[in-house]
C-alpha positions in Angstrom: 16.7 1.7 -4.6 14.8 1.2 -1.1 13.0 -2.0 -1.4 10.9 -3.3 2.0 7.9 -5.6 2.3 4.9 -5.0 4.9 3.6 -8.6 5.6 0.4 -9.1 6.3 -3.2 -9.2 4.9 -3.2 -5.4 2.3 -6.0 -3.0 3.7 -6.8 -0.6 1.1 -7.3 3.2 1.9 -10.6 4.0 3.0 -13.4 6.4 2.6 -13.1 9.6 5.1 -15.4 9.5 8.0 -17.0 12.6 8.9 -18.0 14.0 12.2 -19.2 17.3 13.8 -17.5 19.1 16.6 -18.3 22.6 17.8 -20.2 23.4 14.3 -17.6 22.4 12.1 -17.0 19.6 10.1 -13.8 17.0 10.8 -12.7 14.8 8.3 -10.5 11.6 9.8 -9.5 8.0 8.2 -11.2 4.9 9.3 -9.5 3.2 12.2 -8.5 0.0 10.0 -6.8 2.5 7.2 -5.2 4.6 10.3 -3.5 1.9 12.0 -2.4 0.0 8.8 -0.2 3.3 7.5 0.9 3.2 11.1 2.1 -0.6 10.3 3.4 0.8 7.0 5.3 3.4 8.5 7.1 1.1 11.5 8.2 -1.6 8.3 9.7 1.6 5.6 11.3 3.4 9.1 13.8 0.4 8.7 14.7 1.1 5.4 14.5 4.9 5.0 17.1 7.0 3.9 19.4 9.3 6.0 17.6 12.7 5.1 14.3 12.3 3.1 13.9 12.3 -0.9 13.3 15.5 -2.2 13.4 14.8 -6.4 10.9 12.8 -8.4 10.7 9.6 -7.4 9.5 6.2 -9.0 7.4 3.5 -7.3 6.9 0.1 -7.9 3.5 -1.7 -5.5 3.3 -5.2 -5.8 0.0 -6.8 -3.3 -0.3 -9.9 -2.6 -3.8 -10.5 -1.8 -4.8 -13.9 0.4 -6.7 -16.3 -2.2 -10.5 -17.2 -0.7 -11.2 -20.1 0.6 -13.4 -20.7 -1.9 -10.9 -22.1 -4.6 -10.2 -25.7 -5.5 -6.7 -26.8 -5.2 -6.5 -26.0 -9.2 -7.5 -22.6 -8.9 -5.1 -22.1 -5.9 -2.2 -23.1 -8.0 -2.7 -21.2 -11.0 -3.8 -18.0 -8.2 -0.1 -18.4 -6.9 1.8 -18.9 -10.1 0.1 -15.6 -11.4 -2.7 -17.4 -14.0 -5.1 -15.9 -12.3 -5.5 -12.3 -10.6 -7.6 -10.8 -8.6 -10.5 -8.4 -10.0 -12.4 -7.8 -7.0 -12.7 -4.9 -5.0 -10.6 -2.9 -3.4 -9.1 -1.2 -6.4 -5.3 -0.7 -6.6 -5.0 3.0 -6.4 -7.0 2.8 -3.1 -3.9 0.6 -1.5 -1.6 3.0 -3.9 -2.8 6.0 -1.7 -2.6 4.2 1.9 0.5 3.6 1.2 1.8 7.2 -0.4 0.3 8.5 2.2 2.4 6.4 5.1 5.5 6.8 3.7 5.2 10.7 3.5 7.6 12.1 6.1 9.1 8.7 6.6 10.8 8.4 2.8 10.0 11.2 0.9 8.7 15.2 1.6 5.6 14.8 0.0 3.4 12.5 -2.0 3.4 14.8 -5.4 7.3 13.9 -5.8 6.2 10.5 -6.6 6.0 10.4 -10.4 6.5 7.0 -12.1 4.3 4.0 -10.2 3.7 0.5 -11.4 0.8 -1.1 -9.1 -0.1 -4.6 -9.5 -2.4 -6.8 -7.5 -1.7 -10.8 -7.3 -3.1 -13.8 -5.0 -0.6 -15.6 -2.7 -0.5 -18.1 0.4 1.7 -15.1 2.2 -0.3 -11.8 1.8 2.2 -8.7 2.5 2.6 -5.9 -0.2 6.1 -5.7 -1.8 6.9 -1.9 -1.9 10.1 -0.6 -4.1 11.3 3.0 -4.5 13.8 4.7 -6.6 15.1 8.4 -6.7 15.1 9.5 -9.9 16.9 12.6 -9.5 
């Protein structure tokens, strides 16, 4: 089992930006999405394995999103014991792929290996996104 955290506020993959160079079209991520797998990266590097995963492999996200500043001291406390979840957007698959994406050539051969995943998205006073992987093989 690898298990690392990546503190810090979650940024969710984004959309592909699209620009034109010589005729053809070039498809790139967003800056903020760029440099965040780049954080990603730097925090599994620590914990990856002596040769990279080659089986199927099971992944467990958990993201701790920072609560707004918007809630009462009641609604704080019942964010960070779990009561209360976020529903806004961005969706969990979109911080699912940022982070698939990172951790491809760092912990495993490619993203398709991954098989099993359990994503959930929670509030806390420490944002960072919990990430655990298990070879299945």
């Amino acid at each position: 089992m690898i298990h690392f955290t990546v503190y810090g506020e979650p940024v969710a993959q984004g959309r592909p930006k699209f620009s034109t160079a010589g005729g053809f079209v070039k498809a790139y991520d967003p800056a903020k999405s760029r440099n965040y797998k780049d954080y990603v990266r730097l925090a599994a590097a620590e914990h990856a394995p002596a040769s990279l995963l080659e089986g199927p492999i099971g992944m467990m996200l958990t993201i701790y999103r920072s609560m707004p500043k918007s809630f009462s001291k009641r609604k704080a406390s019942a964010a960070e014991a779990g009561e209360l979840r976020p529903t806004t957007k961005p969706d969990v698959d979109n911080y699912l792929k940022g982070v698939k994406d990172a951790l491809k050539g760092v912990i495993w051969k490619d993203d398709s290996q991954v098989v099993e995943v359990f994503v959930q998205k929670r509030y806390s006073s420490r944002p960072r996104i919990e990430v655990k992987i298990k070879d299945l093989s």
